[in-house]
C-alpha positions in Angstrom: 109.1 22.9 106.7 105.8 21.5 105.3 104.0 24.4 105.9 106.8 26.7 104.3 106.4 24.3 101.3 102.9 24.5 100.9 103.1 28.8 100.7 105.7 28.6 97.9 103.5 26.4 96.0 100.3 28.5 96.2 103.0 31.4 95.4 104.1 30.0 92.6 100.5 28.8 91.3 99.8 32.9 91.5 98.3 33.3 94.8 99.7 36.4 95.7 98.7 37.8 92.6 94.5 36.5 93.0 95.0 38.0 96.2 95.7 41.5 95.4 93.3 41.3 92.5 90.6 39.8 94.7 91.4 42.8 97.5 92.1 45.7 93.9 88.3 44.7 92.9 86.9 44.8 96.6 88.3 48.2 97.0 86.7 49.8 93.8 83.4 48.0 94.6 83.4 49.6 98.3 85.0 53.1 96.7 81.9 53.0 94.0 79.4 52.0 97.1 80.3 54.9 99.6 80.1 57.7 96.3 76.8 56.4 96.1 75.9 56.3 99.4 77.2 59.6 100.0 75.4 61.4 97.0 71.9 60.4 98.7 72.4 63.7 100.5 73.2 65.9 97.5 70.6 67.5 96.0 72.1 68.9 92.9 72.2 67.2 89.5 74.5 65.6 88.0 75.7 65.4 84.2 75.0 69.0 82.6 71.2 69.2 84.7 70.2 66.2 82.6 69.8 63.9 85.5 68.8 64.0 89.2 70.6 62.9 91.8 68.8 60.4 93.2 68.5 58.6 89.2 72.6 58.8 89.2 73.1 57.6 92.5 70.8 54.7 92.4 72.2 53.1 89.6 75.8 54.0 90.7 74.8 52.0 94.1 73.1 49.1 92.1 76.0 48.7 89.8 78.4 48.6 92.8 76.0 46.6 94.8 76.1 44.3 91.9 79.8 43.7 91.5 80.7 43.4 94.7 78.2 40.7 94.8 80.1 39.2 92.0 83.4 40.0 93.5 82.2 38.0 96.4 81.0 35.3 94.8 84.0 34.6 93.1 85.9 34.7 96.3 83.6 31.9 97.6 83.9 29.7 94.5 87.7 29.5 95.5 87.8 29.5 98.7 85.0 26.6 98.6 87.7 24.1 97.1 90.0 24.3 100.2 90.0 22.5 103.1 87.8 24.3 106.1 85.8 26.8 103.6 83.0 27.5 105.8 85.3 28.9 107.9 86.9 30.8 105.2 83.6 32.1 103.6 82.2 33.3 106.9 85.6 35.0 107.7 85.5 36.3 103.8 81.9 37.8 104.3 82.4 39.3 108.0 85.7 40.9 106.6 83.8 42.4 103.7 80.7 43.7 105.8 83.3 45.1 108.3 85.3 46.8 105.7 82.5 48.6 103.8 81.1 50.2 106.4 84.1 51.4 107.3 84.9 52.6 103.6 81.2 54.4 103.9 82.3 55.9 107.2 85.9 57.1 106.2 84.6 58.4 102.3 81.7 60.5 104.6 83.6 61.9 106.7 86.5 63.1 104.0 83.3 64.5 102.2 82.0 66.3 105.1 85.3 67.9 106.1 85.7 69.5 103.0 81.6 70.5 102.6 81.8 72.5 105.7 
């Protein structure tokens, strides 16, 4: 009963909601990540001929790259107040590692069925 307790508090203090948006931001992050990965092997340009490919998709990487870092860290700075965080954080960052490669993975091989 304690233990039921304790979840309708943290549900009621809006975990559920920090969870999805945590998990929303992690998705777009990875999405953005395996677009970028995946234009490394396209060699047309992008935006009207202005800019090359490789331009475009670095940056596009780099700003993923970038928030997902953030997205992370954010997810540590919470998880850090609880009780047995480091086992949280390396559970947080395993999950993340495991889950964009296999965003990279899926995104590449939607790509590649439809390229030929």
């Amino acid at each position: 009963m304690q233990t039921i307790k304790k979840i309708n508090i943290a549900l009621d203090n809006g975990l559920a909601k920090a969870v999805f948006d945590h998990v929303r931001n992690y998705m777009m992050c990875s999405l953005l990540l395996a677009i970028g990965v995946s234009g490394f092997g396209d060699d047309s340009d992008l935006l009207l001929n202005l800019i090359p490919n490789t331009y475009s998709t670095i940056s596009l990487v780099a700003l993923s790259f970038i928030l997902f870092c953030l997205n992370l860290y954010d997810g540590i700075r919470v998880l850090s107040k609880s009780s047995y965080h480091t086992i949280y954080i390396i559970g947080l960052v395993v999950i993340y590692i495991a889950m964009s490669v296999v965003v990279i993975e899926l995104t590449s091989s939607f790509r590649a069925s439809f390229t030929g």
